[in-house]
C-alpha positions in Angstrom: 86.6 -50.6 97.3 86.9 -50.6 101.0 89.1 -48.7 103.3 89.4 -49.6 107.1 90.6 -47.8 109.9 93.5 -49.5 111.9 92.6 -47.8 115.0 88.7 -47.1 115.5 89.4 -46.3 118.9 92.0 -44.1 118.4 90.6 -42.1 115.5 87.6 -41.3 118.0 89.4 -40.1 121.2 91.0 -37.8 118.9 88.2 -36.7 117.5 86.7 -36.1 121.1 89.8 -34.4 121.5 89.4 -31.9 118.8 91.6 -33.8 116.0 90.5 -34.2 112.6 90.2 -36.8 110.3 93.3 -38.2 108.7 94.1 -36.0 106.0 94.1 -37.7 103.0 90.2 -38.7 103.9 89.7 -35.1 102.5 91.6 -35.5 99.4 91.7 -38.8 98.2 89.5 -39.9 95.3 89.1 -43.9 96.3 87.7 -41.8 99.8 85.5 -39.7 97.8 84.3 -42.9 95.8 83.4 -44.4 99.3 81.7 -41.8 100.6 79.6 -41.2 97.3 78.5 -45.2 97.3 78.1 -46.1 100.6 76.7 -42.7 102.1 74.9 -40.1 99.6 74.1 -42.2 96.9 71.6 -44.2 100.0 69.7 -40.6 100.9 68.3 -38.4 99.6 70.2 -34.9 98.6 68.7 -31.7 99.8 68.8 -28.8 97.1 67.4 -25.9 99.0 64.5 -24.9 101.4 60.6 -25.9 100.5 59.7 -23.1 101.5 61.3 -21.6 98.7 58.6 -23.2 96.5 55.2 -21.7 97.3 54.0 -21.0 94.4 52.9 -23.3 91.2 55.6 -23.1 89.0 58.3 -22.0 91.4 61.8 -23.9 91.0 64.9 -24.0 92.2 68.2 -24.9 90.6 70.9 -26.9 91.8 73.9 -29.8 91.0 73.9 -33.3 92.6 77.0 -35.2 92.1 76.1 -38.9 91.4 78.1 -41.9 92.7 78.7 -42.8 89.1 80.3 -39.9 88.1 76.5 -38.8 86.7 75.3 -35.3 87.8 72.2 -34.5 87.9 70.8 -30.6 87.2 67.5 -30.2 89.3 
């Protein structure tokens, strides 16, 4: 799926302005279906500070939602 925005041009001065994003970009599923393909399911997803694992056998739990609905426990 693919959404567009009518008005790049506009939906930037008003963010330079201060405006947010339309509303229903925070909201709408087919959005959050976007955003999952085309941006985090291309990087990688940061769980929590290396630093944090010093140690041999130190872990650190976390969730990473999947852009096929997966989720993966780490």
């Amino acid at each position: 799926m693919s959404q567009t925005i009518d008005n790049p041009a506009a939906l930037i001065e008003g963010l330079e302005r201060g405006q947010t994003l339309p509303a229903r970009w925070y909201t709408d599923p087919a959005v959050t279906e976007q955003e999952l393909q085309q941006v985090f399911s291309k990087t990688w997803a940061y769980v929590g500070p290396a630093n944090e694992l010093k140690n041999v056998g130190d872990y650190i739990t976390g969730q990473v939602l999947m852009a096929d609905g997966g989720m993966v426990l780490v």
